[in-house]
C-alpha positions in Angstrom: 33.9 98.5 36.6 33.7 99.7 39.9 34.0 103.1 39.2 30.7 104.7 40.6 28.7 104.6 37.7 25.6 103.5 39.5 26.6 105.2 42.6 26.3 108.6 40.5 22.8 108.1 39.0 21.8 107.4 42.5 23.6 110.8 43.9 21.4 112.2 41.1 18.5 110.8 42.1 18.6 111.8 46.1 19.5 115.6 45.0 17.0 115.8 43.0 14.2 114.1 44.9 13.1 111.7 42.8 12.9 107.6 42.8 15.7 105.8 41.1 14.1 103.1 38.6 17.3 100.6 38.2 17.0 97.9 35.3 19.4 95.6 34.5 19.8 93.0 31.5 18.8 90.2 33.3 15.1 92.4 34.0 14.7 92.9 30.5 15.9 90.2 28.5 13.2 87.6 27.2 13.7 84.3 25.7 10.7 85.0 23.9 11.5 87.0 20.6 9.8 89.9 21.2 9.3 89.6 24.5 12.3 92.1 25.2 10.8 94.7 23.3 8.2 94.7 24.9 9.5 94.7 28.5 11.6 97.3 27.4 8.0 99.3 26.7 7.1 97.9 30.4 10.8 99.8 32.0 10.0 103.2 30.6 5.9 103.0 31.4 7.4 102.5 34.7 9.8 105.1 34.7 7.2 107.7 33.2 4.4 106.4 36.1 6.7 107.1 38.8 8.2 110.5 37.5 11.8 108.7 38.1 15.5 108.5 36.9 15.8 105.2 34.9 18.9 103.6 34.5 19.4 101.1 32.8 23.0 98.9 33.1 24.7 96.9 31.0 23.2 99.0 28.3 25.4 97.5 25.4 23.0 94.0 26.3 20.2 96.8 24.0 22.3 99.5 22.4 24.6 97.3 20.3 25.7 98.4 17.0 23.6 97.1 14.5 25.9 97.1 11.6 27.6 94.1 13.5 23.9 92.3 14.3 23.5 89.0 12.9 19.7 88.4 14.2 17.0 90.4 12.9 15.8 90.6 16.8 18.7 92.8 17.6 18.2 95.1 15.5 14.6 95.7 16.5 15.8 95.4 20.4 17.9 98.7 19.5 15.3 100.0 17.4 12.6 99.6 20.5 15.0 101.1 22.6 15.4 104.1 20.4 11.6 104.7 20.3 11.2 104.8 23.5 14.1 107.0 24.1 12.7 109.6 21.9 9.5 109.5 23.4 10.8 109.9 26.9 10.2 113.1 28.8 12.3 112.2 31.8 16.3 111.9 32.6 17.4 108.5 31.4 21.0 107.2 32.1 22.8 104.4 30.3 25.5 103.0 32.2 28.0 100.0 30.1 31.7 99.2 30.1 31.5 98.4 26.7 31.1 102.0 25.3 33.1 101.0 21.8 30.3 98.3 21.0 27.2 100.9 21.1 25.3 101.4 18.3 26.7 105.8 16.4 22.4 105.9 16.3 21.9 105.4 20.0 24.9 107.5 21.4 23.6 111.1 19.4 20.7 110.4 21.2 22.4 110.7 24.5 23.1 114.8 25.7 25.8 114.2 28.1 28.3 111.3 27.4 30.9 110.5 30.8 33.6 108.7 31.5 34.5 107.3 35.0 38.0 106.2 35.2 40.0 105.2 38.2 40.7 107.9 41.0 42.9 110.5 40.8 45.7 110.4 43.7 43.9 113.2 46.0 40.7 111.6 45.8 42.3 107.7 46.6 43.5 109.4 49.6 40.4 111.4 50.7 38.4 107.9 50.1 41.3 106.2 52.3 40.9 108.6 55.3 36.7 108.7 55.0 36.9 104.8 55.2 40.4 104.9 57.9 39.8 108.6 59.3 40.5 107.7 63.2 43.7 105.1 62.6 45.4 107.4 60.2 44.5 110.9 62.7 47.0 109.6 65.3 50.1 109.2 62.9 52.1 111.9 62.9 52.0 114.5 59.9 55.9 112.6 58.5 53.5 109.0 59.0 51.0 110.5 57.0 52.8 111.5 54.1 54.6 108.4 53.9 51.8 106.4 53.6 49.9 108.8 51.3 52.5 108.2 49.1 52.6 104.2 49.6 48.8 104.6 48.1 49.0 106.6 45.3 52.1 104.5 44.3 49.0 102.0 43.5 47.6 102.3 40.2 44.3 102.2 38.3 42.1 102.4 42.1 38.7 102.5 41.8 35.7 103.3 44.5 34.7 99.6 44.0 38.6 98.6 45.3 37.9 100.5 48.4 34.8 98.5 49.1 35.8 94.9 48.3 38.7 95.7 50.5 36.8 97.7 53.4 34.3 94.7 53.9 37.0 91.8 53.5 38.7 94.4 56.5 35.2 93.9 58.5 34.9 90.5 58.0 38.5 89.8 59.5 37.9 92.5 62.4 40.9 94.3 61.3 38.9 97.4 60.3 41.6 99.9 62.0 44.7 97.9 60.3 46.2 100.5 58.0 49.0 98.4 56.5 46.6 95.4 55.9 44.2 98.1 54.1 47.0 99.0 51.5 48.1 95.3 50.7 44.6 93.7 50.3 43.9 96.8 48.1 47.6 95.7 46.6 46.4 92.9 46.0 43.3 93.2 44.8 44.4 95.9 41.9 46.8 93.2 41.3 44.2 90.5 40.8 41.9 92.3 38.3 45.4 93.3 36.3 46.3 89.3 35.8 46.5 88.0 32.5 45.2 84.4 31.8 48.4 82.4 30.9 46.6 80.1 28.6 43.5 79.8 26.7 40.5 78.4 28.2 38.1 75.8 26.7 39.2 72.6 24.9 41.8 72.0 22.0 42.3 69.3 19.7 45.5 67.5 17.7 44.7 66.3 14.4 
């Protein structure tokens, strides 16, 4: 999450001049059986109309593996999906954080299969000094590297990290504050790395 999954298939779509048809679960899923399949027909009618880039997120919601399906309706949701695929003359993405729980049928059907994992140390710090370019120009070149190093010491960073961080920043009107930048983002990493120290839901003594 937060990696710049759907911030790539919208790169792709602006170099290549085309609209960007973005479908989620929640515009697909019916509580109708049947009715998904069918609005999955409906997303790539759409797509094909418009001469557009679908993408669809949260793709395991469709492209789960049906040897683990225990509802005849997810089966044919894959198998609708599938069709349509095949019958698709246009560039369809996929985006999911679940890659493990797609279905071996649906992922040969895909030509290019990425992976977008959290930032490599030259690229945190070219996305710190795009978002904190003027407070980070008037430190001195010893300033900078120190505090290049304070950010990379932060693991598993990720585009979406940045964000949170740069609009909590603009909220508090500390946009310029270097040191609050690195310990929200701190904390933030630190947040999503918490484990839950018990169970949750109800439990019982018998």
């Amino acid at each position: 999450p937060g990696t710049g999954k759907s911030a790539y298939a919208k790169y792709l779509a602006e170099n290549l001049d085309k609209p960007l048809i973005e479908k989620r679960a929640s515009d697909i899923i019916d509580c109708y059986v049947g009715g998904t399949e069918k609005n999955i027909a409906r997303m790539f009618a759409e797509a094909n109309s418009e001469q557009g880039i679908l993408l669809l997120d949260e793709a395991d919601s469709f492209l789960r593996d049906r040897n683990t399906s225990r509802h005849s309706w997810e089966t044919t949701q894959v198998n609708e999906l599938l069709v349509q695929m095949e019958n698709y003359n246009g560039i369809f993405i996929c985006s999911t954080n679940l890659m493990n729980n797609l279905d071996t049928a649906a992922l040969r059907r895909f030509d290019f299969k990425l992976e977008f994992t959290y930032l490599k140390d030259e690229q945190a710090w070219q996305l710190f000094i795009g978002l904190m370019g003027d407070a980070i120009n008037s430190l001195s070149a010893r300033k900078k590297e120190a505090l290049k190093q304070q950010l990379i010491a932060i693991p598993q960073m990720t585009p979406g990290d940045f964000a949170v961080v740069s609009r909590k920043l603009a909220v508090l009107d500390e946009q310029a504050n270097i040191n609050l930048f690195i310990e929200n983002l701190q904390d933030e990493i630190n947040f999503k790395q918490e484990k839950p120290t018990r169970s949750i839901g109800f439990s019982a003594e018998f």
